[in-house]
Chimera marker file (.cmm) of the C-alpha trace (Angstrom):
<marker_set name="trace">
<marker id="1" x="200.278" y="73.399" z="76.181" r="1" g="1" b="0" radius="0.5"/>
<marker id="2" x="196.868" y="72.037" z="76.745" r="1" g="1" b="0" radius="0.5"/>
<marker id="3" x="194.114" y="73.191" z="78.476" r="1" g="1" b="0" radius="0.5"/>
<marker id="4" x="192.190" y="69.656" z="80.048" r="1" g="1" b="0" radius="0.5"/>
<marker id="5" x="189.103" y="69.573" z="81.664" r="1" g="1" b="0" radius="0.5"/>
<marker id="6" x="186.827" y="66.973" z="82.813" r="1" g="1" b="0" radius="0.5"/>
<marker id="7" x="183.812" y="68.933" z="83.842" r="1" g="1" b="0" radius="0.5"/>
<marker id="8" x="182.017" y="71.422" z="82.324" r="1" g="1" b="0" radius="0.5"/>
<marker id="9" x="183.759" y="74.577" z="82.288" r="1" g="1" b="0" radius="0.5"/>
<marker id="10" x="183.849" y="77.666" z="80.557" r="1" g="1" b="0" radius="0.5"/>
<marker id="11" x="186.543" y="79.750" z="79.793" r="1" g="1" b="0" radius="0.5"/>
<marker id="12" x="186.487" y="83.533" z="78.856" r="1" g="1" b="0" radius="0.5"/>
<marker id="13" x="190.004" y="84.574" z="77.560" r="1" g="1" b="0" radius="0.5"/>
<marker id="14" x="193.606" y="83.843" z="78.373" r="1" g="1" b="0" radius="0.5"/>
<marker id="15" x="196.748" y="85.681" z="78.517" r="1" g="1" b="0" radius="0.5"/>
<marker id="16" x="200.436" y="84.944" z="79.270" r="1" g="1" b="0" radius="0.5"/>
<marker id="17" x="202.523" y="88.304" z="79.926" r="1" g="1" b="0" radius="0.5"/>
<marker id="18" x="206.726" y="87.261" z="79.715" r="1" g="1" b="0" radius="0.5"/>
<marker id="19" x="209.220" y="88.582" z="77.329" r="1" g="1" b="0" radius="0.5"/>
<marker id="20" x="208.982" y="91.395" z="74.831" r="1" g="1" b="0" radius="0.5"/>
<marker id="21" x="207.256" y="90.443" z="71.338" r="1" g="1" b="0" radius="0.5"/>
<marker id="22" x="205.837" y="92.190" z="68.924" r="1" g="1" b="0" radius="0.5"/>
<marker id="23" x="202.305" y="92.333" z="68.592" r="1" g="1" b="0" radius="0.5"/>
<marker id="24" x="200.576" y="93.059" z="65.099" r="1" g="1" b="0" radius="0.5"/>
<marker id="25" x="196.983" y="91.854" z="66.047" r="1" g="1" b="0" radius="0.5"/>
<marker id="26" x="194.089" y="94.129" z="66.647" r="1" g="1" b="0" radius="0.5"/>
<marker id="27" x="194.263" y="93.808" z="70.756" r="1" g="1" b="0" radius="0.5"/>
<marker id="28" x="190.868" y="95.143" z="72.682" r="1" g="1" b="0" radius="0.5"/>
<marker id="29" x="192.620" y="98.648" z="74.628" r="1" g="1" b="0" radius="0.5"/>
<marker id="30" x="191.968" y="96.993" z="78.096" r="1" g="1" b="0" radius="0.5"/>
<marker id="31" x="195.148" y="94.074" z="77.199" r="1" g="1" b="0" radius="0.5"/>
<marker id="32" x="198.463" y="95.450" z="77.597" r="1" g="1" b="0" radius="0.5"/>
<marker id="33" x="200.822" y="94.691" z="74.657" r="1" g="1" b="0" radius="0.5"/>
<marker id="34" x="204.093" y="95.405" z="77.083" r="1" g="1" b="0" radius="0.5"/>
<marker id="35" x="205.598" y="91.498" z="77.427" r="1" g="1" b="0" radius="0.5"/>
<marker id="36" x="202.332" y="90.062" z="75.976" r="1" g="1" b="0" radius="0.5"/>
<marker id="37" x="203.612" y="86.881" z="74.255" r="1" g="1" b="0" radius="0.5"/>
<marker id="38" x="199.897" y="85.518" z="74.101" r="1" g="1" b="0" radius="0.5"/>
<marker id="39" x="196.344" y="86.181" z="74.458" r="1" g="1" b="0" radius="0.5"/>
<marker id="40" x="193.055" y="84.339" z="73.402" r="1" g="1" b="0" radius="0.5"/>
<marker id="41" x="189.940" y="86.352" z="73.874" r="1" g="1" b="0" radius="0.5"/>
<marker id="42" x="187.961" y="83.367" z="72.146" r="1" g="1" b="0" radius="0.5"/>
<marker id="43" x="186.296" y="85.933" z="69.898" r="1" g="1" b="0" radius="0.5"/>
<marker id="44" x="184.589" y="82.860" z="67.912" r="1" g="1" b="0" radius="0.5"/>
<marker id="45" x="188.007" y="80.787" z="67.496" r="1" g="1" b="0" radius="0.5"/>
<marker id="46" x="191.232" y="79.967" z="69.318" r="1" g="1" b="0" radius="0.5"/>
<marker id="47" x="193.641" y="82.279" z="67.364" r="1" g="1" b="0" radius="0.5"/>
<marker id="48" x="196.257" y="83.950" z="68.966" r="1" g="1" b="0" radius="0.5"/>
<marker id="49" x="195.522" y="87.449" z="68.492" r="1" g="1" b="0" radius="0.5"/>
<marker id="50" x="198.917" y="88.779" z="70.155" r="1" g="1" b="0" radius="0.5"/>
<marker id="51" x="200.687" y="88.650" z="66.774" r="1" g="1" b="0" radius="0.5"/>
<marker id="52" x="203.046" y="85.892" z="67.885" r="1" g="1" b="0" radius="0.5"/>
<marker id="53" x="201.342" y="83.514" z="66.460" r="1" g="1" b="0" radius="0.5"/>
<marker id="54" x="200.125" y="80.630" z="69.232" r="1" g="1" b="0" radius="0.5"/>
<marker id="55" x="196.770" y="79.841" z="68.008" r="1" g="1" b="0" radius="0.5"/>
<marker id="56" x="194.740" y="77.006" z="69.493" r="1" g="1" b="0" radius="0.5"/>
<marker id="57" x="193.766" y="73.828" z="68.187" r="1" g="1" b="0" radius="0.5"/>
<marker id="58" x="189.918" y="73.228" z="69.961" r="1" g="1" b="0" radius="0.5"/>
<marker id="59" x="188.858" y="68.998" z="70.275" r="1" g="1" b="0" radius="0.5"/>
<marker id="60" x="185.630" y="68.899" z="71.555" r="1" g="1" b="0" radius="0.5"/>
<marker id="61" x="184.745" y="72.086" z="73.036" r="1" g="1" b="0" radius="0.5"/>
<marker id="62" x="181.935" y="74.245" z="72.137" r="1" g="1" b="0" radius="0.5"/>
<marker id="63" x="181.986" y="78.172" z="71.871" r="1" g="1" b="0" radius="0.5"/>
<marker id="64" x="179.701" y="79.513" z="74.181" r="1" g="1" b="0" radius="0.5"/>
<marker id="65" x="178.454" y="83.288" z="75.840" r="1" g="1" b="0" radius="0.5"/>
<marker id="66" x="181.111" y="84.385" z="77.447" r="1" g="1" b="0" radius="0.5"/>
<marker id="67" x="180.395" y="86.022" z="81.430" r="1" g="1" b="0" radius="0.5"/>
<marker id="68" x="179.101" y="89.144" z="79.463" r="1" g="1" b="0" radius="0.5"/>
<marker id="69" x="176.378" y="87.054" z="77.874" r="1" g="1" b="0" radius="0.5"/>
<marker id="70" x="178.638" y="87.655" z="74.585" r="1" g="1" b="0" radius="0.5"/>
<marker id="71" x="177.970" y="84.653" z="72.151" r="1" g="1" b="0" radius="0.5"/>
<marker id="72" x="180.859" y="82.836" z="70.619" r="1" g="1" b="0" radius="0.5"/>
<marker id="73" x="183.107" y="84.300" z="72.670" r="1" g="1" b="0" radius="0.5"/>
<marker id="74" x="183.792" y="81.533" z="75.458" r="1" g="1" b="0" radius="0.5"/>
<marker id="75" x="184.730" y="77.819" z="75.366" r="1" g="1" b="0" radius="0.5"/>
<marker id="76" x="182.744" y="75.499" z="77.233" r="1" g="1" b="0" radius="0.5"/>
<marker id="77" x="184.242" y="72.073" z="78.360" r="1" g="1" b="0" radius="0.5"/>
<marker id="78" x="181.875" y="69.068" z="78.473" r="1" g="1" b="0" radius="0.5"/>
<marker id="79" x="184.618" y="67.085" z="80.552" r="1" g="1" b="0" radius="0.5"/>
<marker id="80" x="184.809" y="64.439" z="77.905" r="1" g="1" b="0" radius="0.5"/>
<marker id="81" x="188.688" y="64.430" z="76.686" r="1" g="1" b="0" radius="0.5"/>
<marker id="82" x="187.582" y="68.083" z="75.222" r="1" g="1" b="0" radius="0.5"/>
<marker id="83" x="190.978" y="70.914" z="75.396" r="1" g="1" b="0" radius="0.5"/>
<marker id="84" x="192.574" y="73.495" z="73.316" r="1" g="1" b="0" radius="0.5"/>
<marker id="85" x="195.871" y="72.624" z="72.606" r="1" g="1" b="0" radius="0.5"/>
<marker id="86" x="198.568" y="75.130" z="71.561" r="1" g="1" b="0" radius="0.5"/>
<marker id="87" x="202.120" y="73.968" z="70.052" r="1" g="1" b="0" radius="0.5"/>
<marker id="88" x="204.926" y="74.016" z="72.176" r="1" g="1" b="0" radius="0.5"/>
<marker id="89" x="207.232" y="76.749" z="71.705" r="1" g="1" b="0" radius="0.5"/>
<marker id="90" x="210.229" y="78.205" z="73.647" r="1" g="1" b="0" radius="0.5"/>
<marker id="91" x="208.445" y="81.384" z="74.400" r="1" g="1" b="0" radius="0.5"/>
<marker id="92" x="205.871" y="79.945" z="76.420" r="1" g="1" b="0" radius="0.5"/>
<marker id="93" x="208.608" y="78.313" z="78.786" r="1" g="1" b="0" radius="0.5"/>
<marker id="94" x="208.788" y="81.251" z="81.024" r="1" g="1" b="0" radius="0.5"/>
<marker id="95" x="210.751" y="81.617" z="83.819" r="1" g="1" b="0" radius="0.5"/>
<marker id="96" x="208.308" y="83.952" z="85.226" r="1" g="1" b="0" radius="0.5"/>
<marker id="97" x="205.230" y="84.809" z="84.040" r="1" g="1" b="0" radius="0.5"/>
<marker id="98" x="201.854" y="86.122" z="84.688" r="1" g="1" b="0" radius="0.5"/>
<marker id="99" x="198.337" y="84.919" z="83.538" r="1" g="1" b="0" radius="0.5"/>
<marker id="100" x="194.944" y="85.481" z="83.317" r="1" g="1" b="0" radius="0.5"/>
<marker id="101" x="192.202" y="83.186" z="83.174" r="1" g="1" b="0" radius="0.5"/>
<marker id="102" x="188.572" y="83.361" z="83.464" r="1" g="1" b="0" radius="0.5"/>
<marker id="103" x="186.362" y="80.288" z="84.754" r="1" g="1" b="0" radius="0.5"/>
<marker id="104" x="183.169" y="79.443" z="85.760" r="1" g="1" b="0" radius="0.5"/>
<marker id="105" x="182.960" y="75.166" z="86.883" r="1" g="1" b="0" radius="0.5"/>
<marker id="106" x="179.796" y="73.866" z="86.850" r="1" g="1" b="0" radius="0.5"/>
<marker id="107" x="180.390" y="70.706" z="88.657" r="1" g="1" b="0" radius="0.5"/>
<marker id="108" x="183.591" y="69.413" z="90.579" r="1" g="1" b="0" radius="0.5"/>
<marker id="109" x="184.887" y="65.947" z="89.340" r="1" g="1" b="0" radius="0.5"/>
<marker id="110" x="186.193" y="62.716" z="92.078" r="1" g="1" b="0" radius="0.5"/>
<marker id="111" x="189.418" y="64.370" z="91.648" r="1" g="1" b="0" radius="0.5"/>
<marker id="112" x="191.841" y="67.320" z="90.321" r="1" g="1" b="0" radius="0.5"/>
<marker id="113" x="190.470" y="68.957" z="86.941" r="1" g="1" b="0" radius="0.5"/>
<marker id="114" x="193.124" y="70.674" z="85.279" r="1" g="1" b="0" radius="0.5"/>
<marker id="115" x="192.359" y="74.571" z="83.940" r="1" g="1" b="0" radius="0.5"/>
<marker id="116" x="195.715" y="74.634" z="82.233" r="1" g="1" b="0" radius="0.5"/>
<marker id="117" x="198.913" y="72.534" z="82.159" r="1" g="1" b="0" radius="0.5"/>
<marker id="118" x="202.304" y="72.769" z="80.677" r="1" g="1" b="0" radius="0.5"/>
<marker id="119" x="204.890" y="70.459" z="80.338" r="1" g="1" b="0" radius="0.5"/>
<marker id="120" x="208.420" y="70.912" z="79.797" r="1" g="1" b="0" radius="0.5"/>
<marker id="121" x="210.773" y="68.156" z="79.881" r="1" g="1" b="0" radius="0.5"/>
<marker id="122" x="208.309" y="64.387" z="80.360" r="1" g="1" b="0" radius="0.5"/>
<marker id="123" x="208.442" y="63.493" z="83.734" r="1" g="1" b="0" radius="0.5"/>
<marker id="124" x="210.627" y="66.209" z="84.919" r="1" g="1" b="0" radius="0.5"/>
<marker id="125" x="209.558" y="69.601" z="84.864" r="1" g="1" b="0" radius="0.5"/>
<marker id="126" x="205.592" y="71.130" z="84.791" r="1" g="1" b="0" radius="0.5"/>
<marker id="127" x="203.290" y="73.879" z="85.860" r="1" g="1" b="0" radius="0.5"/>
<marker id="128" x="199.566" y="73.604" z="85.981" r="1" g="1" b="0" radius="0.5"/>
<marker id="129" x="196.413" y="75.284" z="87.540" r="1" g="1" b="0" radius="0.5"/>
<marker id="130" x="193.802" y="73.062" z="88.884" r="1" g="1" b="0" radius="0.5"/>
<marker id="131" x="190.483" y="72.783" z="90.826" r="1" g="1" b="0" radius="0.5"/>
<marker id="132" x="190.388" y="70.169" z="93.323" r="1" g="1" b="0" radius="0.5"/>
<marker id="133" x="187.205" y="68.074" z="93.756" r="1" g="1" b="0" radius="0.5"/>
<marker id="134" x="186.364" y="69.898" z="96.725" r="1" g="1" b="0" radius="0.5"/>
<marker id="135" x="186.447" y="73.229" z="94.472" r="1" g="1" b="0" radius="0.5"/>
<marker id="136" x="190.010" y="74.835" z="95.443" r="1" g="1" b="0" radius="0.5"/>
<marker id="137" x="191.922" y="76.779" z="93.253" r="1" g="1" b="0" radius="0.5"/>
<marker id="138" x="195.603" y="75.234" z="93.170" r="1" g="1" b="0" radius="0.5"/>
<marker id="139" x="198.520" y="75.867" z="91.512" r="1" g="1" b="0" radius="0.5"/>
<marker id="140" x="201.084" y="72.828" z="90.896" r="1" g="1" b="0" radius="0.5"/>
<marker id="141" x="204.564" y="72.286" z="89.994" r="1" g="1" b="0" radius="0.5"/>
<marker id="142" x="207.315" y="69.577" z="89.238" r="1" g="1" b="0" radius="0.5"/>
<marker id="143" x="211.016" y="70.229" z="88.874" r="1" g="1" b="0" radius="0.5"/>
<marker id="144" x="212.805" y="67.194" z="88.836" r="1" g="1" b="0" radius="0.5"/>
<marker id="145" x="209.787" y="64.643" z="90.786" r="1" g="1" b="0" radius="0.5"/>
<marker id="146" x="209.741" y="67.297" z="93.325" r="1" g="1" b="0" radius="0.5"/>
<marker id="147" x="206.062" y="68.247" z="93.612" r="1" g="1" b="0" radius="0.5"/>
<marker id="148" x="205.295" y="72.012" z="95.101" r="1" g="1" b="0" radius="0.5"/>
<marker id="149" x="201.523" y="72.852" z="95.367" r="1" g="1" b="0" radius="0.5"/>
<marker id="150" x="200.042" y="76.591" z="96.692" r="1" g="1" b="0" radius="0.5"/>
<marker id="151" x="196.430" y="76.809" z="97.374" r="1" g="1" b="0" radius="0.5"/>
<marker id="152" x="194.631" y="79.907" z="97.028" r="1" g="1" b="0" radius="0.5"/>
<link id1="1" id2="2" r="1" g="1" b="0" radius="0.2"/>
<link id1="2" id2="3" r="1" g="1" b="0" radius="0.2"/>
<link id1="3" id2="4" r="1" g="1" b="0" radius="0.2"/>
<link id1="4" id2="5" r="1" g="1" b="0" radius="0.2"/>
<link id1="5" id2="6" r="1" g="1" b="0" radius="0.2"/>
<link id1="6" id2="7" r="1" g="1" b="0" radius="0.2"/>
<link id1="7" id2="8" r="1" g="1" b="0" radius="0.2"/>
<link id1="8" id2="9" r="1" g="1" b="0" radius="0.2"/>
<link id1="9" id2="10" r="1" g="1" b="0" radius="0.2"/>
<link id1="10" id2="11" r="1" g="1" b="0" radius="0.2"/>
<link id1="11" id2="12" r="1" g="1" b="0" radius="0.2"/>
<link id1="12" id2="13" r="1" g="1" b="0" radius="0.2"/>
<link id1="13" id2="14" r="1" g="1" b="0" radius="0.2"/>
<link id1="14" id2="15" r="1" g="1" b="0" radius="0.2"/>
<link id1="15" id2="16" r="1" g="1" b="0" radius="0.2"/>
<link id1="16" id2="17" r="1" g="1" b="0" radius="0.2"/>
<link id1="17" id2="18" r="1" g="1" b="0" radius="0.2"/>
<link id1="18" id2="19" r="1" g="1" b="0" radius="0.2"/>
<link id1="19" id2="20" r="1" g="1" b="0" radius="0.2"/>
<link id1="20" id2="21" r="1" g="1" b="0" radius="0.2"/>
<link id1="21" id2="22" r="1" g="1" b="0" radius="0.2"/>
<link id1="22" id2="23" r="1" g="1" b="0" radius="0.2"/>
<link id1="23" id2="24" r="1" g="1" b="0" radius="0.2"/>
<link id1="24" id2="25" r="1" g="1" b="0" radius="0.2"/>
<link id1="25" id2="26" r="1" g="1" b="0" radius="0.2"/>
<link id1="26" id2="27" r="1" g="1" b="0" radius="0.2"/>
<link id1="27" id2="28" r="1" g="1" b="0" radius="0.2"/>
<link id1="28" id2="29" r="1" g="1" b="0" radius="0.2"/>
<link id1="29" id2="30" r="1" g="1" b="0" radius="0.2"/>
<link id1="30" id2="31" r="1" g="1" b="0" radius="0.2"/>
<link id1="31" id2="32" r="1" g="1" b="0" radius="0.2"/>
<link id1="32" id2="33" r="1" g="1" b="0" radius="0.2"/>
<link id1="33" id2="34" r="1" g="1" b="0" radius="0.2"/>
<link id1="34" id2="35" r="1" g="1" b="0" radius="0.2"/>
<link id1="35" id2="36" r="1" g="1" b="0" radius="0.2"/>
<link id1="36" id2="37" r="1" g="1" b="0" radius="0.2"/>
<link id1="37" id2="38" r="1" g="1" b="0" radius="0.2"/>
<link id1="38" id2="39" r="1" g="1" b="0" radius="0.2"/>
<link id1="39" id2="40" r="1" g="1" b="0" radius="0.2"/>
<link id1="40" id2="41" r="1" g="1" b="0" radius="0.2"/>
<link id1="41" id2="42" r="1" g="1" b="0" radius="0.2"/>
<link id1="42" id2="43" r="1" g="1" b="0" radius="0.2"/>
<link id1="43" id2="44" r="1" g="1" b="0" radius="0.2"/>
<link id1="44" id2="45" r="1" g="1" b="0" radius="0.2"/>
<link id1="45" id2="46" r="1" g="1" b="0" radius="0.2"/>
<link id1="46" id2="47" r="1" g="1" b="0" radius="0.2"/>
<link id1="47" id2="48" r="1" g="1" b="0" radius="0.2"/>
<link id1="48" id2="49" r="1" g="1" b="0" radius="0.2"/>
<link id1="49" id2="50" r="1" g="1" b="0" radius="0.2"/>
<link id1="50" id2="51" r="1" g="1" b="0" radius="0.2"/>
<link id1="51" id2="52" r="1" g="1" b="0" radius="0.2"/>
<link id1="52" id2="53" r="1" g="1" b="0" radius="0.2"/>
<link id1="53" id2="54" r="1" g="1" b="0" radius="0.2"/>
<link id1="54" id2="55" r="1" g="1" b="0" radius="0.2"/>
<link id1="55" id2="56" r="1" g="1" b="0" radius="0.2"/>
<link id1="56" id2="57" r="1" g="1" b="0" radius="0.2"/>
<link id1="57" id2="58" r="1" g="1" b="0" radius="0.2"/>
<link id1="58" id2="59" r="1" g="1" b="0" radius="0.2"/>
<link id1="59" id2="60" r="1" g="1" b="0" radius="0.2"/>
<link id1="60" id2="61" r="1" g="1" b="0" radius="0.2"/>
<link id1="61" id2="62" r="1" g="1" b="0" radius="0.2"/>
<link id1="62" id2="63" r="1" g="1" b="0" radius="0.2"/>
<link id1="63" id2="64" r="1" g="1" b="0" radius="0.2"/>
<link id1="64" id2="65" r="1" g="1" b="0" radius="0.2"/>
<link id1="65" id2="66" r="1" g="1" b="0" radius="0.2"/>
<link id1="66" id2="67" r="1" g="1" b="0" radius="0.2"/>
<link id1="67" id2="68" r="1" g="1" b="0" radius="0.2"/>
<link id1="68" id2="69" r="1" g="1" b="0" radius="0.2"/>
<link id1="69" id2="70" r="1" g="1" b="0" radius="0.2"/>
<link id1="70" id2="71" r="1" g="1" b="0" radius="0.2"/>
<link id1="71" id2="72" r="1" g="1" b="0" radius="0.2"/>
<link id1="72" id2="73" r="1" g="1" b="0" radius="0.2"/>
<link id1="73" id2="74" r="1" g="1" b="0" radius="0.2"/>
<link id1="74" id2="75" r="1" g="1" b="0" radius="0.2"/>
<link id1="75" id2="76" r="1" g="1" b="0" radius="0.2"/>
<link id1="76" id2="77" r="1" g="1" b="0" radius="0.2"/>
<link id1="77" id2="78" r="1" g="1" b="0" radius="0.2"/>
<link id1="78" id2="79" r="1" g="1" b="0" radius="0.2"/>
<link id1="79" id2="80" r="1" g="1" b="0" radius="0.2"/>
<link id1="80" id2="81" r="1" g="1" b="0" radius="0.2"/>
<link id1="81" id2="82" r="1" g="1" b="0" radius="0.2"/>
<link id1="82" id2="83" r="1" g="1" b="0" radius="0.2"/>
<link id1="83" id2="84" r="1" g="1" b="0" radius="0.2"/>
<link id1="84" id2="85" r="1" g="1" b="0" radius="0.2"/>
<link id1="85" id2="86" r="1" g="1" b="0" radius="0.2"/>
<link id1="86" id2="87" r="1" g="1" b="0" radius="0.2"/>
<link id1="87" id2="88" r="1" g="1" b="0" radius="0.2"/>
<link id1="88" id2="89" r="1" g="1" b="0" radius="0.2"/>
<link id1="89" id2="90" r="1" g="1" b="0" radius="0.2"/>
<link id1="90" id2="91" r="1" g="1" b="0" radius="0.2"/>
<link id1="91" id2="92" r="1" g="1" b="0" radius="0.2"/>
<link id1="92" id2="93" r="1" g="1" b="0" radius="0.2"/>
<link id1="93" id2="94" r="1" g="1" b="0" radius="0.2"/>
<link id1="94" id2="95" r="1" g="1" b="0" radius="0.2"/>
<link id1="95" id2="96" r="1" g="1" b="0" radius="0.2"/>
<link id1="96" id2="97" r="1" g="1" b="0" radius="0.2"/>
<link id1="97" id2="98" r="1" g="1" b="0" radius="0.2"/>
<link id1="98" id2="99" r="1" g="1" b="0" radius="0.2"/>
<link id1="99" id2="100" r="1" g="1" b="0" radius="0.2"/>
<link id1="100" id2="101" r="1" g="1" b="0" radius="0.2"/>
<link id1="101" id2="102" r="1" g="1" b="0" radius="0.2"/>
<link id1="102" id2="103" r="1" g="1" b="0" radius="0.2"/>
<link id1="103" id2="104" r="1" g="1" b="0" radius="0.2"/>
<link id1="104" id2="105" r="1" g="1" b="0" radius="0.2"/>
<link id1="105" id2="106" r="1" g="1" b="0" radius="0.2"/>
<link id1="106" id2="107" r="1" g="1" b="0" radius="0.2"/>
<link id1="107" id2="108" r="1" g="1" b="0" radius="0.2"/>
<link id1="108" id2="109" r="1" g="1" b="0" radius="0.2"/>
<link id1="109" id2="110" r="1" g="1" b="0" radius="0.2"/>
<link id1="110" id2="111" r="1" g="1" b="0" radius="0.2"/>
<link id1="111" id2="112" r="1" g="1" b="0" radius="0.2"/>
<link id1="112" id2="113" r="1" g="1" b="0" radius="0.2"/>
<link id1="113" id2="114" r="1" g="1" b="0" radius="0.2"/>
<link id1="114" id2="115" r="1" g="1" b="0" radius="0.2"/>
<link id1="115" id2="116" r="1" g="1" b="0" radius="0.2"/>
<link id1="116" id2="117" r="1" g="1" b="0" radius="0.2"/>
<link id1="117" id2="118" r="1" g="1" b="0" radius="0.2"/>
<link id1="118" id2="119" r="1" g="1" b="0" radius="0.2"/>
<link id1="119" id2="120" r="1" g="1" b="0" radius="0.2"/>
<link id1="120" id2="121" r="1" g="1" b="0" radius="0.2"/>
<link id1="121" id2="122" r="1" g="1" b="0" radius="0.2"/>
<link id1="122" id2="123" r="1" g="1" b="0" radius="0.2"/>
<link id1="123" id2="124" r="1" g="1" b="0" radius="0.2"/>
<link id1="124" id2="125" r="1" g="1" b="0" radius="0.2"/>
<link id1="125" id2="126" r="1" g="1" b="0" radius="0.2"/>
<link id1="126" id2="127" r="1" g="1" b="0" radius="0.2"/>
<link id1="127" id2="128" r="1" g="1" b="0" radius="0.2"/>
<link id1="128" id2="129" r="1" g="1" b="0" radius="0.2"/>
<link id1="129" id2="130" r="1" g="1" b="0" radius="0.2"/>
<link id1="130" id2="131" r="1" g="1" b="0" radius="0.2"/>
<link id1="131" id2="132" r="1" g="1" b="0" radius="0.2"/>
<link id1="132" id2="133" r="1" g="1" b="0" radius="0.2"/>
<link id1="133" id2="134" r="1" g="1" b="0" radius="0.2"/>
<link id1="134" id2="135" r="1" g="1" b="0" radius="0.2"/>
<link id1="135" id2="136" r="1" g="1" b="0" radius="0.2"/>
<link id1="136" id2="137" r="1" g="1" b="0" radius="0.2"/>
<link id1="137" id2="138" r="1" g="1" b="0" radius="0.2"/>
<link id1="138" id2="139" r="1" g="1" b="0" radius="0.2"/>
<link id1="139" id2="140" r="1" g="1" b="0" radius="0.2"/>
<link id1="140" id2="141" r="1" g="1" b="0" radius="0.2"/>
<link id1="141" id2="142" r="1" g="1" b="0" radius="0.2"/>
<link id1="142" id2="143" r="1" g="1" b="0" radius="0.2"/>
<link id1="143" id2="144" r="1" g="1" b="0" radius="0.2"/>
<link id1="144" id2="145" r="1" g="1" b="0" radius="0.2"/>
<link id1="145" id2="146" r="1" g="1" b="0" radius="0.2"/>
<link id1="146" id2="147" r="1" g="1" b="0" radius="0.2"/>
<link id1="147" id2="148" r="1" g="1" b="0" radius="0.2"/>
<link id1="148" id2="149" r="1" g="1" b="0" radius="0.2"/>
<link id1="149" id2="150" r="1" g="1" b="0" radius="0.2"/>
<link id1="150" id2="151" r="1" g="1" b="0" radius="0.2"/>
<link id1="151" id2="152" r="1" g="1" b="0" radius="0.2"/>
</marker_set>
């Protein structure tokens, strides 16, 4: 999973509720740990802090104040190739799932700038959350080159 930007962007935290894990990492009491298979408050890293162990890899983007005015506790994208990346696993291939992200564009690019995408199968299967150039919130998938899209 990678999250790809290509204009400047911050993100806050991020969390994936799906199946029951168990979570062994200090949580702040406003996340849920019922189904929580990941969360990434981006307290001054990219580590996984629902105890399942999905921690980020960051290329290129800079921890930033977070919409608090919290330091180091936000990413900010400077649209040049930066993303967090996180290793595929079979947990985070959901059949249904619910997420939470924080963002704040600065700019809009010429076209779609991807929040967060996730590929299953090359070609065949994905889900991803996007802003379009004209600054709509979209949500996108592919099963099988069938393309679905659902503005908000």
């Amino acid at each position: 999973m990678s999250i790809k930007l290509s204009f400047n962007l911050f993100i806050c935290c991020l969390c994936f509720l799906m199946l029951p894990f168990s979570v062994n990492a200090q949580l702040p009491a406003y996340v849920s740990s019922a189904g929580l298979v990941g969360w990434w408050g981006f307290n001054g890293n990219a580590q996984d802090l629902s105890g399942n162990g999905f921690n980020g890899s960051v290329n290129g983007a800079s921890l930033s104040n977070n919409r608090f005015g919290n330091a180091l506790s936000a990413y900010s994208f400077d649209g040049q190739n930066d993303r967090i990346s996180v290793a595929d696993a079979q947990a985070l291939n959901p059949g249904q799932m619910t997420m939470t992200i924080w963002a704040r564009p600065q700019a809009f690019g010429p076209s779609e700038q991807y929040i967060i995408n996730k590929s299953f199968d090359p070609g065949l299967r994905h889900w991803s959350i996007r802003i379009t150039a004209t600054g709509q919130l979209q949500v996108e998938t592919r099963i099988n080159n069938s393309y679905y899209v659902y503005s908000a």
